[in-house]
Every structure is written in structure tokens, then in C-alpha cells.
N, CA, C and O atoms as a GROMACS GRO file, in nm:
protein
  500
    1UNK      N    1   0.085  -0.118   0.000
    1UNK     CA    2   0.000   0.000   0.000
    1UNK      C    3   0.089   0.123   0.000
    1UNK      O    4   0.194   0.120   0.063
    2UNK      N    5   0.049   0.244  -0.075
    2UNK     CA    6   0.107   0.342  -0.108
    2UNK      C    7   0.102   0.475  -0.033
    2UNK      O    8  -0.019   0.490  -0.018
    3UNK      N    9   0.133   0.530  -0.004
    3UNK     CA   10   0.083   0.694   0.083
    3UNK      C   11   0.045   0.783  -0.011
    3UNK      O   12   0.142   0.819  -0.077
    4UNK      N   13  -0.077   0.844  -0.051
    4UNK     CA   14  -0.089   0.912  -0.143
    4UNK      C   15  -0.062   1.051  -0.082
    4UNK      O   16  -0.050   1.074   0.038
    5UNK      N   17  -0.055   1.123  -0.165
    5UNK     CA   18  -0.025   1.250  -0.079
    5UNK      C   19  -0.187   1.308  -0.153
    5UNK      O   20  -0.240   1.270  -0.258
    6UNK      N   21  -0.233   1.406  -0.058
    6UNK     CA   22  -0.340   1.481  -0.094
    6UNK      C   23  -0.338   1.551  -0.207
    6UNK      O   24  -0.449   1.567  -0.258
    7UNK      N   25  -0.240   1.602  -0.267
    7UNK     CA   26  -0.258   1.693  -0.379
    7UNK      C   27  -0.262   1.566  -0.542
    7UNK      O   28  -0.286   1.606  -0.656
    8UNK      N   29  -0.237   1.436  -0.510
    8UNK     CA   30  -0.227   1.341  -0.611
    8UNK      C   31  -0.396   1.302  -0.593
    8UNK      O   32  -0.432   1.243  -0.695
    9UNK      N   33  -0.499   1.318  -0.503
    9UNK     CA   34  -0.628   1.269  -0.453
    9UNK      C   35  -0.732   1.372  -0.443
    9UNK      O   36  -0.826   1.361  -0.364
   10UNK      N   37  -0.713   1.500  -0.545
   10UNK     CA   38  -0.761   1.633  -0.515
   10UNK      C   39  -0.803   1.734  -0.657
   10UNK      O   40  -0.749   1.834  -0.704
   11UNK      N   41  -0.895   1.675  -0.686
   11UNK     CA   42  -0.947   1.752  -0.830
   11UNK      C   43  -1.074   1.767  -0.782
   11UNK      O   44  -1.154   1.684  -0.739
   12UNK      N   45  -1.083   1.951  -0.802
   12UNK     CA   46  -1.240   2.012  -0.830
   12UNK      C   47  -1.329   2.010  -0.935
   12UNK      O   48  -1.448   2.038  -0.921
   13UNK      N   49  -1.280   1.980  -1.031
   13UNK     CA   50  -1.312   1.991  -1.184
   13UNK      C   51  -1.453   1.980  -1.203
   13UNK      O   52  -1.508   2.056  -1.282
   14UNK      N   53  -1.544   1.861  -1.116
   14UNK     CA   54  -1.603   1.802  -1.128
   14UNK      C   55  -1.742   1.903  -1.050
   14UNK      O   56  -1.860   1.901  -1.087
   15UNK      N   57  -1.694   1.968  -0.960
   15UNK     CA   58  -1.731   2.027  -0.869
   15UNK      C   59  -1.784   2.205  -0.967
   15UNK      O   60  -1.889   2.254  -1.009
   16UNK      N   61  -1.635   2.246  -0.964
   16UNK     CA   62  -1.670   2.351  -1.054
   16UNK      C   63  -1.735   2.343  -1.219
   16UNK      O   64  -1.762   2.451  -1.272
   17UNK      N   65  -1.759   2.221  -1.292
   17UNK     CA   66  -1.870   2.234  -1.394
   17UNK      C   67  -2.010   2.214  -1.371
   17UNK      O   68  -2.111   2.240  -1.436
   18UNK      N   69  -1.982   2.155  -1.243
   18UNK     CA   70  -2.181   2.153  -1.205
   18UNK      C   71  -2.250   2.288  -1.108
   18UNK      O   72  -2.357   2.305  -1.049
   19UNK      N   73  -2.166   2.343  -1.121
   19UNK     CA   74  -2.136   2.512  -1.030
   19UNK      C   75  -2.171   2.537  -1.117
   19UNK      O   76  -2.294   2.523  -1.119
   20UNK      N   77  -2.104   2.594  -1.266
   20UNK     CA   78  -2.126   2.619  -1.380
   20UNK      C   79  -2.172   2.805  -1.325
   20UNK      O   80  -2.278   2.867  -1.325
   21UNK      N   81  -2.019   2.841  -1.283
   21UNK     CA   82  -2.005   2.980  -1.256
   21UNK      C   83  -2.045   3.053  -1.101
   21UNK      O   84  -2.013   3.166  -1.063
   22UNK      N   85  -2.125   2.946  -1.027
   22UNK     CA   86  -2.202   3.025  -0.953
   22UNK      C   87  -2.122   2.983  -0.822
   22UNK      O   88  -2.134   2.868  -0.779
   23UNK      N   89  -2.019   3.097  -0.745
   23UNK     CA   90  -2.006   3.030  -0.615
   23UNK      C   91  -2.026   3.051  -0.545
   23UNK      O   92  -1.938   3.074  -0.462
   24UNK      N   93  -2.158   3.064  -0.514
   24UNK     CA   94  -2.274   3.030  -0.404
   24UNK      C   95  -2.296   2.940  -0.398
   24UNK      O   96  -2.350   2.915  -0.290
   25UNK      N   97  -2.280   2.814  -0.494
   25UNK     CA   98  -2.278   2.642  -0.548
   25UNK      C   99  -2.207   2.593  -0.482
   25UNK      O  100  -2.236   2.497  -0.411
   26UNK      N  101  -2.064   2.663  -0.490
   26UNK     CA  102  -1.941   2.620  -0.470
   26UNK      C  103  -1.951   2.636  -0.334
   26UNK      O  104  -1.952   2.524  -0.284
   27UNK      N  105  -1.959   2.719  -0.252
   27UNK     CA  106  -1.938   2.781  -0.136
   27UNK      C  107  -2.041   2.638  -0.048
   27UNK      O  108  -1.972   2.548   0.001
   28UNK      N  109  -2.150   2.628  -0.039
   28UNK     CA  110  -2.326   2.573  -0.037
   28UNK      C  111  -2.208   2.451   0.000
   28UNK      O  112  -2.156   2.431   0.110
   29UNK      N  113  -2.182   2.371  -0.139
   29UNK     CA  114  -2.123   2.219  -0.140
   29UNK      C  115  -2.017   2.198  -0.031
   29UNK      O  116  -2.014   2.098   0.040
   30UNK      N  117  -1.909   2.324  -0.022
   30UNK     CA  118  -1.803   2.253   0.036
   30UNK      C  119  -1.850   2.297   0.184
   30UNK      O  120  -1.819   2.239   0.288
   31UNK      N  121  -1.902   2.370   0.174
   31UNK     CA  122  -1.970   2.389   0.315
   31UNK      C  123  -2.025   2.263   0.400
   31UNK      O  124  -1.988   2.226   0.511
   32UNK      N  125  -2.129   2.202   0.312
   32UNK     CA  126  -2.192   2.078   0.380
   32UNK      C  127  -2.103   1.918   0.389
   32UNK      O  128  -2.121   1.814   0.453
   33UNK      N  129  -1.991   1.971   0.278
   33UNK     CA  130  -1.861   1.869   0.292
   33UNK      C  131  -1.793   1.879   0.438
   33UNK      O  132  -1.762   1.803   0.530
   34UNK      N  133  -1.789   1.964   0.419
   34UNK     CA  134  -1.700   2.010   0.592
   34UNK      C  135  -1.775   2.015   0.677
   34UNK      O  136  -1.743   2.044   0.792
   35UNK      N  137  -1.890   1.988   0.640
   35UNK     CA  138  -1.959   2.004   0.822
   35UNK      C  139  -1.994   1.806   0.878
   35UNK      O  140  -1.978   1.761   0.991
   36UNK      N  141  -2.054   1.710   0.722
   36UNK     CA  142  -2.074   1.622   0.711
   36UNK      C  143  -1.935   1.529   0.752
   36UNK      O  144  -1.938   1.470   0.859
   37UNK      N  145  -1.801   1.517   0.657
   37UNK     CA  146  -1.756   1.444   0.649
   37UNK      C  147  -1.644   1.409   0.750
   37UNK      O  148  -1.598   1.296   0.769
   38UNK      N  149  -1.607   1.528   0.815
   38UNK     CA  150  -1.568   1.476   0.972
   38UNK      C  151  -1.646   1.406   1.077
   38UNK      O  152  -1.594   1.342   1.169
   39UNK      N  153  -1.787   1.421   1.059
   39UNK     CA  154  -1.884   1.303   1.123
   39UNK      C  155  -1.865   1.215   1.086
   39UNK      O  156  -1.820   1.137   1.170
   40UNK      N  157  -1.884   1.154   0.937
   40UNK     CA  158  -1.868   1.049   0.933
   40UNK      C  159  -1.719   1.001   0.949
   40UNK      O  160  -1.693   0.887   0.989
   41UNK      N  161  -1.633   1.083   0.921
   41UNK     CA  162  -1.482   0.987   0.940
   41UNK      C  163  -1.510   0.934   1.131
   41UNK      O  164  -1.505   0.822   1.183
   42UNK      N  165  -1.532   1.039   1.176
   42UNK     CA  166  -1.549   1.007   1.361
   42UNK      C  167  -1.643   0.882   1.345
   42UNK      O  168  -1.607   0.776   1.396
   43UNK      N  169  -1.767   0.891   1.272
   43UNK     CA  170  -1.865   0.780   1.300
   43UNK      C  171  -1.751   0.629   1.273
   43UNK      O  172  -1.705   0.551   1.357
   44UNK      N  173  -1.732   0.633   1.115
   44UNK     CA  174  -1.663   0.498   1.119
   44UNK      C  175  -1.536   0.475   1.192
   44UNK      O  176  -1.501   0.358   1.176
   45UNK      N  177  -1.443   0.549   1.273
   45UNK     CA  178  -1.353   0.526   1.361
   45UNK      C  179  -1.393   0.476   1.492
   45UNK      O  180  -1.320   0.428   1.578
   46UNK      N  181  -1.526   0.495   1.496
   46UNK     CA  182  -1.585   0.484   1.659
   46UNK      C  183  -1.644   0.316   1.571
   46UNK      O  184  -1.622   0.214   1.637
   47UNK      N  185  -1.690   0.303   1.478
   47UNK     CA  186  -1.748   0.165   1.432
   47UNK      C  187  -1.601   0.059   1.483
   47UNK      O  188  -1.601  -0.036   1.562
   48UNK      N  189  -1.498   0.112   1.414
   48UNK     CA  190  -1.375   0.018   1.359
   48UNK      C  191  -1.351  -0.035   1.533
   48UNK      O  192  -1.359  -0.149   1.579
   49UNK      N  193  -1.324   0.081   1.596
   49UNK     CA  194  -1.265   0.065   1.735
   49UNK      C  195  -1.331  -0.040   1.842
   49UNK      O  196  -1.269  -0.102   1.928
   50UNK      N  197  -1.511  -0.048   1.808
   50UNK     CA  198  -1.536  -0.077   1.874
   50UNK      C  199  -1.560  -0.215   1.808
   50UNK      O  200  -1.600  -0.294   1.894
   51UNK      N  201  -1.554  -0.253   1.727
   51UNK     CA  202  -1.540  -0.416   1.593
   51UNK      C  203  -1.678  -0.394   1.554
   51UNK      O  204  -1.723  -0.506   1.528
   52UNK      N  205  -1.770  -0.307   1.535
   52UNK     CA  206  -1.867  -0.290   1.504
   52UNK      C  207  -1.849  -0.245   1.349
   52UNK      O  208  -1.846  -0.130   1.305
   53UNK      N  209  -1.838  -0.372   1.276
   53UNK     CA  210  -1.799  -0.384   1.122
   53UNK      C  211  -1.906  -0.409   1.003
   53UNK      O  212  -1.871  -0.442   0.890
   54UNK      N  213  -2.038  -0.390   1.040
   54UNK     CA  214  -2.179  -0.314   0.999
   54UNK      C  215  -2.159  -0.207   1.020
   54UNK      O  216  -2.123  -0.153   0.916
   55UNK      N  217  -2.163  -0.124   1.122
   55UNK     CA  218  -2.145   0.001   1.130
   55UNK      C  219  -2.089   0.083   1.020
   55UNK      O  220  -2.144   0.169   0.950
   56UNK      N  221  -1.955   0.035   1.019
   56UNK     CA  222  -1.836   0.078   0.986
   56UNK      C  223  -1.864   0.071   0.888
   56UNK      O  224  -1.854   0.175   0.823
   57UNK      N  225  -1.925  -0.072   0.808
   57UNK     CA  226  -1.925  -0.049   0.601
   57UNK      C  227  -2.041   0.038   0.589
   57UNK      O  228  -2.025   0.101   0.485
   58UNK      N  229  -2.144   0.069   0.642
   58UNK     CA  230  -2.255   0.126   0.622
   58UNK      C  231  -2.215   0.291   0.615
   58UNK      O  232  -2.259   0.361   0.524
   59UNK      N  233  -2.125   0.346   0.724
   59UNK     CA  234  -2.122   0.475   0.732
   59UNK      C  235  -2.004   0.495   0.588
   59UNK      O  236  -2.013   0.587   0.507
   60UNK      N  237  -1.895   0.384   0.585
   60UNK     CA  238  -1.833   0.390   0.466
   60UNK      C  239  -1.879   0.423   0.352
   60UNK      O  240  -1.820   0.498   0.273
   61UNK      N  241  -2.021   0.354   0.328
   61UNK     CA  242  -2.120   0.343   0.200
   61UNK      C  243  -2.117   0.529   0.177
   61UNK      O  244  -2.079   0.596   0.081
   62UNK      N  245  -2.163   0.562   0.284
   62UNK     CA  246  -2.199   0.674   0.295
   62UNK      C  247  -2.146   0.806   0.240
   62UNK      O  248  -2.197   0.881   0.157
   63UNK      N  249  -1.991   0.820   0.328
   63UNK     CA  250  -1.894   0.851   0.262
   63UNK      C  251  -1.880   0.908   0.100
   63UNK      O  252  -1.893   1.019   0.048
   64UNK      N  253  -1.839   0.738   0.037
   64UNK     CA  254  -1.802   0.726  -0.080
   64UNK      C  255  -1.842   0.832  -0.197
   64UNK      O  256  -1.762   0.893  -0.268
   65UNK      N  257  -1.950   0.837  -0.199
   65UNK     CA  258  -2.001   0.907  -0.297
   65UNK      C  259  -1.960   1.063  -0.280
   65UNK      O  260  -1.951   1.130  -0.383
   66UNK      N  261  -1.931   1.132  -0.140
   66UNK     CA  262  -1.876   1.271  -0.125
   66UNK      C  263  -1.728   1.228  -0.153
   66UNK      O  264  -1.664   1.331  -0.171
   67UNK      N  265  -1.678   1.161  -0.159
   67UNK     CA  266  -1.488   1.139  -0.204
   67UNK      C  267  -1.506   1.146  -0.327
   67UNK      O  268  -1.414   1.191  -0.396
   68UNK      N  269  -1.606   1.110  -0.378
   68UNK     CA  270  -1.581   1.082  -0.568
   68UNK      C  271  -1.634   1.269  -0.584
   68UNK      O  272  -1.552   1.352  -0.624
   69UNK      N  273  -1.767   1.308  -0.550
   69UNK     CA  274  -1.807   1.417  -0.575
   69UNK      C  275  -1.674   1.534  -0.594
   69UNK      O  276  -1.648   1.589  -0.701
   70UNK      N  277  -1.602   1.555  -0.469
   70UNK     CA  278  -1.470   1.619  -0.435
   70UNK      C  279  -1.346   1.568  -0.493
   70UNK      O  280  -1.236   1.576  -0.438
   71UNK      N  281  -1.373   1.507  -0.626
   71UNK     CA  282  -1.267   1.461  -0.687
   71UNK      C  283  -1.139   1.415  -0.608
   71UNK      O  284  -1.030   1.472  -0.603
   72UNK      N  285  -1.188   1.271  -0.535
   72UNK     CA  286  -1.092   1.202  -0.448
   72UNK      C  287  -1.097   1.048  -0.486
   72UNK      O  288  -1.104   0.960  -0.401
   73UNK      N  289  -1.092   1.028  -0.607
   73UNK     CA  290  -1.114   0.911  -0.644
   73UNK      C  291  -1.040   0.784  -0.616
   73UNK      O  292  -1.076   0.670  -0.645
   74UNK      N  293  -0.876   0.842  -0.525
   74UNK     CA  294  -0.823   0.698  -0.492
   74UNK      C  295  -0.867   0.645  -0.307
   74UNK      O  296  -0.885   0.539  -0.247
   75UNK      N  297  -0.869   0.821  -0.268
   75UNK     CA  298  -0.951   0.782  -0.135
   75UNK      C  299  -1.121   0.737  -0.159
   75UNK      O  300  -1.186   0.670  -0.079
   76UNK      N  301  -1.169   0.790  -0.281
   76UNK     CA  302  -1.294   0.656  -0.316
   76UNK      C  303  -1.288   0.554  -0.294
   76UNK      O  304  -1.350   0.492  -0.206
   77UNK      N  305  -1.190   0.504  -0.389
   77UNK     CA  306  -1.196   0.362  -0.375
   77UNK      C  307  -1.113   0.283  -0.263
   77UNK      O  308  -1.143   0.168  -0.232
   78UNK      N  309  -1.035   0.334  -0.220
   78UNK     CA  310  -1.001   0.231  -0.092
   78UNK      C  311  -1.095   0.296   0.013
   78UNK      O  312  -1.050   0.237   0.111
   79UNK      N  313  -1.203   0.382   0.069
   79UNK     CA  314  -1.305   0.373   0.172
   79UNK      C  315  -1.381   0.271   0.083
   79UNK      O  316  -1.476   0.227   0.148
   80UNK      N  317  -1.373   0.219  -0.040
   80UNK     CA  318  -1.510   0.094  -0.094
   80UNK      C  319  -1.466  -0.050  -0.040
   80UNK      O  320  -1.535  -0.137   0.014
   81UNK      N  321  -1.326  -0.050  -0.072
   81UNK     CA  322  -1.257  -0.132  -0.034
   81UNK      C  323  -1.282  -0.155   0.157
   81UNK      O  324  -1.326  -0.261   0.203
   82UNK      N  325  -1.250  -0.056   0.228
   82UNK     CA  326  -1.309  -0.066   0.360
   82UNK      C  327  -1.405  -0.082   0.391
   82UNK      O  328  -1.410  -0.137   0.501
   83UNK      N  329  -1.542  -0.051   0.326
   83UNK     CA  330  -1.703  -0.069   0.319
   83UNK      C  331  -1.678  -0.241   0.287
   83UNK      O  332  -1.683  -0.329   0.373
   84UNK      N  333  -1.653  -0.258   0.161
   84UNK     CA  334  -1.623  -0.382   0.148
   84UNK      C  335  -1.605  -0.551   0.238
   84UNK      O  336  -1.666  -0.658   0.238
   85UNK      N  337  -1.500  -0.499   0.298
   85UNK     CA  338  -1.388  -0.564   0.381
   85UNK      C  339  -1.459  -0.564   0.544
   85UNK      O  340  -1.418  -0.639   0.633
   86UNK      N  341  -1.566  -0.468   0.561
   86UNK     CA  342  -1.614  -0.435   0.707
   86UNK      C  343  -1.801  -0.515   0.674
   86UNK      O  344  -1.884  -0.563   0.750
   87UNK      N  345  -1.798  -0.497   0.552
   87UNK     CA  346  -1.993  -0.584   0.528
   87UNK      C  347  -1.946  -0.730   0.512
   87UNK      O  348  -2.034  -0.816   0.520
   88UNK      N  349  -1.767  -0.784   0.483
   88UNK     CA  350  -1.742  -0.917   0.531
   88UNK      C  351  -1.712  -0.972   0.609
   88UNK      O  352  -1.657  -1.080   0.588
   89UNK      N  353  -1.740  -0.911   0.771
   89UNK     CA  354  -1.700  -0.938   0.823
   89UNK      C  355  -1.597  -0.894   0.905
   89UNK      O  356  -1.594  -0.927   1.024
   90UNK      N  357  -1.503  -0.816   0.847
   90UNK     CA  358  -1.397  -0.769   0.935
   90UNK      C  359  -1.292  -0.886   0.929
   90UNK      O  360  -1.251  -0.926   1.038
   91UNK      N  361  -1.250  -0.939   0.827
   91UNK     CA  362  -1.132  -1.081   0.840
   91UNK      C  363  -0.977  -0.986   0.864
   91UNK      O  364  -0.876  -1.051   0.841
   92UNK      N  365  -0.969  -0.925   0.881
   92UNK     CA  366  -0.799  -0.826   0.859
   92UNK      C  367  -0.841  -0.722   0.927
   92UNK      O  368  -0.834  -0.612   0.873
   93UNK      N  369  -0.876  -0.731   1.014
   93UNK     CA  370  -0.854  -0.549   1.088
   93UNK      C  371  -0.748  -0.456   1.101
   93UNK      O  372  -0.749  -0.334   1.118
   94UNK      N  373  -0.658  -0.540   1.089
   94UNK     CA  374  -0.512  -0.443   1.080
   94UNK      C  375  -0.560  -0.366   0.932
   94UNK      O  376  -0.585  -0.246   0.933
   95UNK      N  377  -0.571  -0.441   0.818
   95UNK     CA  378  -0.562  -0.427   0.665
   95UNK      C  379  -0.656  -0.298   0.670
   95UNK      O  380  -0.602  -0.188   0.657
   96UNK      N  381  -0.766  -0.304   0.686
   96UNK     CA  382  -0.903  -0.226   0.728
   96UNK      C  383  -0.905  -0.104   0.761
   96UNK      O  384  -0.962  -0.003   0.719
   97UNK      N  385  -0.784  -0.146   0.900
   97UNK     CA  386  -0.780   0.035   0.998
   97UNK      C  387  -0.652   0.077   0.893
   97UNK      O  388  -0.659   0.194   0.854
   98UNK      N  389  -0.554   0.010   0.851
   98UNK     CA  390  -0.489   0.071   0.796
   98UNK      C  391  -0.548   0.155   0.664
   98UNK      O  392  -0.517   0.272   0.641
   99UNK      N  393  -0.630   0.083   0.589
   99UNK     CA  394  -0.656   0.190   0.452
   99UNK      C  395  -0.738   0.269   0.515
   99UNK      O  396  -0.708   0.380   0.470
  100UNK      N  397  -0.839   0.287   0.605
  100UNK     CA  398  -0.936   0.382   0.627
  100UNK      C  399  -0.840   0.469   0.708
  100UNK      O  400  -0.875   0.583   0.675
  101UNK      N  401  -0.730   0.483   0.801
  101UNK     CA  402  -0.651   0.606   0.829
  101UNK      C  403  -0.548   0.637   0.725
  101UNK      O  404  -0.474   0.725   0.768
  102UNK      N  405  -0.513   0.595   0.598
  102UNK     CA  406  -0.504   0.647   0.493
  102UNK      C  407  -0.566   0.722   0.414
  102UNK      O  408  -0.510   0.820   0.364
  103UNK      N  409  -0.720   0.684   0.384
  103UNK     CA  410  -0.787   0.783   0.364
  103UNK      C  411  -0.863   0.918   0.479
  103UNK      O  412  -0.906   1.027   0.442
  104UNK      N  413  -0.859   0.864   0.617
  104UNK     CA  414  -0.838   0.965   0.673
  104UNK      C  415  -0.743   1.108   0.663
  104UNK      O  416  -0.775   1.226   0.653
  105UNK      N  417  -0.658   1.063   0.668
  105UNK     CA  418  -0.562   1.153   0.636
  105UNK      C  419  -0.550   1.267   0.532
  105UNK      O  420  -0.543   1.390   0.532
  106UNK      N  421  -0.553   1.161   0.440
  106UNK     CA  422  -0.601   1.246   0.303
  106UNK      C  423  -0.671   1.328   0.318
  106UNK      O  424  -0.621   1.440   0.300
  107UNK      N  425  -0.852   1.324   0.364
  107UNK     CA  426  -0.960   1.390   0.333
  107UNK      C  427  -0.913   1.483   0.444
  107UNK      O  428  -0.942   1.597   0.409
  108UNK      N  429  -0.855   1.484   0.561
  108UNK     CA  430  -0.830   1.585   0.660
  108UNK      C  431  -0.751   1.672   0.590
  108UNK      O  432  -0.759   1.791   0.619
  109UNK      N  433  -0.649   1.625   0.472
  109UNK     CA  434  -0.550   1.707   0.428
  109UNK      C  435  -0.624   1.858   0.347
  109UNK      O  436  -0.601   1.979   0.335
  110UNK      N  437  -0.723   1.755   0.307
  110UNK     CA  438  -0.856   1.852   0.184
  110UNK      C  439  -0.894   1.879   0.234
  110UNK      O  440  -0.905   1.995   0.195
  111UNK      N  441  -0.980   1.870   0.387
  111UNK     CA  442  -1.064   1.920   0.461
  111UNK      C  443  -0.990   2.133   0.455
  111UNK      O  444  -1.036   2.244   0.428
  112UNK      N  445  -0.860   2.075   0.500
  112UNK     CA  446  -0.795   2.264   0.546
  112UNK      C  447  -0.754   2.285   0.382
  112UNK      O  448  -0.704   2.398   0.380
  113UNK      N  449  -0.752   2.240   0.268
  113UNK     CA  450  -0.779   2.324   0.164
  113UNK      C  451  -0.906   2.358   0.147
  113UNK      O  452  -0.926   2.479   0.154
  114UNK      N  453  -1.029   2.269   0.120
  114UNK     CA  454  -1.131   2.297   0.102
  114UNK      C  455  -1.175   2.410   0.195
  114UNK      O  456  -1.249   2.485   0.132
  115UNK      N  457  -1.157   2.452   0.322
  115UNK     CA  458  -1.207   2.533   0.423
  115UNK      C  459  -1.163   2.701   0.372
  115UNK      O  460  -1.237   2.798   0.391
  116UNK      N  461  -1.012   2.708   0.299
  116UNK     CA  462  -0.942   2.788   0.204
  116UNK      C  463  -1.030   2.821   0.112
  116UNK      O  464  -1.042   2.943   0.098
  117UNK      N  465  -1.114   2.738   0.023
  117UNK     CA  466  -1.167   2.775  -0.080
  117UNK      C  467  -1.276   2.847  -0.065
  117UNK      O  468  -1.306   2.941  -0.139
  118UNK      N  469  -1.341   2.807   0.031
  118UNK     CA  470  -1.458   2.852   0.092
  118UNK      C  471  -1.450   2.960   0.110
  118UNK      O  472  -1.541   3.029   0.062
  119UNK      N  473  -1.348   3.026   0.181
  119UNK     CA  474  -1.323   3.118   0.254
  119UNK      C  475  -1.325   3.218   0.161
  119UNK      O  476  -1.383   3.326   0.160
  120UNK      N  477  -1.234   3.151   0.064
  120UNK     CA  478  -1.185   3.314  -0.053
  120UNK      C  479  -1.318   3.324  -0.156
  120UNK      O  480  -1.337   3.430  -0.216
  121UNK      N  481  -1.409   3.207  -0.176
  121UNK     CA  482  -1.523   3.195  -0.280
  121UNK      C  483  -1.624   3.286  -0.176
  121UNK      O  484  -1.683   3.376  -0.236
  122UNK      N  485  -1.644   3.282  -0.073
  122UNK     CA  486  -1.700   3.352   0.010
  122UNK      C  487  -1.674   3.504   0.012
  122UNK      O  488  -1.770   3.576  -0.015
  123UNK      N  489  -1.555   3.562   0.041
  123UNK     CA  490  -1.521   3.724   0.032
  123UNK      C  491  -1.530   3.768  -0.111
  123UNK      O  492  -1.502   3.885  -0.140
  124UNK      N  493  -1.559   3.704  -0.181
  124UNK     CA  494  -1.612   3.720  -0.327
  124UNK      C  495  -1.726   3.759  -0.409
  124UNK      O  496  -1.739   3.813  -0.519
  125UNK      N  497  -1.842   3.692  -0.277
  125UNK     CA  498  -1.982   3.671  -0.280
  125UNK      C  499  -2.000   3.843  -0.252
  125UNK      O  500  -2.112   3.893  -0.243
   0.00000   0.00000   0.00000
């Protein structure tokens, strides 16, 4: 397994054509990114810790789709891989906690850019 660094896991592109100019869009989205997705990283850390590995793929499920939205497509797919790996059971918990505080990391890394973007799309408004 690899360390991605955040700026290799970090395209708006996707974000700013469905904005399609307006960042009040922009501002709105990353707003509810940052308020949402530190819950859930806390929710599934409190799942993992406690072996509660339903929990854990369910809030994963959850996730996923805001990592792809925020153009984070390799922390996508290894939280699917953890959703995955936690609705079987939990056979590797080492394997498990390790990719999901990999993608922790990451999205915390985006979390304090994204909070940046906000900020300056905001004094703009």
C-alpha cells in the first residue's frame, strides 16, 4: 500500500462544472462537505474501534459518494474497499484500519484546503 499524498487525490473539476459559474454552489457544497464528512470519518472510527464492522461499512457506504463528488477518487476507492472488507465481516482489521486512516488523512489534508476555498469563494460573494 502506497501513501498518497493529498494533492495526487484532489481535483475540483467536477465540482466547478456543475457550479457552472455560480459560487454560491461552490461555497453551499463545500460547506456541507465540511460540516458532514468529519462526522462520518469520527462515525466509522468509533465503528472500527469498537469491531462494530456493519457500522463501519454502512457509514463507509456513505462517505463514498462525497470522495468521488470532491474529486478524491483513490480515497474513493479504498473507503469501498473498507465498506467492502467491514460488510465481510472484518477478516484483517489491521488491513481495514490501515486503509481507512489512509484515507483519513487524506480527506483531513482537503478538509484545510477545502475550508481555504470557501473562505476566498466567500469574500467574493
Amino acid at each position: 500500500m502506497s501513501d498518497i499524498s493529498p494533492e495526487q487525490d484532489f481535483d475540483l473539476s467536477f465540482l466547478y462544472e456543475i457550479a457552472d459559474g455560480s459560487d454560491e454552489f461552490i461555497v453551499e457544497s463545500i460547506g456541507m462537505f465540511l460540516e458532514q464528512t468529519p462526522l462520518l470519518l469520527g462515525n466509522i472510527s468509533t465503528a472500527l474501534d469498537s469491531g462494530d464492522w456493519a457500522e463501519a461499512g454502512k457509514v463507509s457506504h456513505k462517505l463514498k459518494p462525497n470522495l468521488g463528488f470532491f474529486g478524491m477518487p483513490i480515497s474513493q476507492a479504498t473507503i469501498q474497499e473498507v465498506e467492502i472488507a467491514c460488510k465481510g465481516g472484518g477478516q484483517n482489521p489491521g488491513e481495514i484500519l490501515a486503509k481507512f486512516n489512509q484515507v483519513k488523512a487524506t480527506v483531513n489534508a482537503n478538509l484545510i484546503t477545502l475550508k481555504q476555498i470557501k473562505e476566498e469563494k466567500e469574500a467574493s460573494l
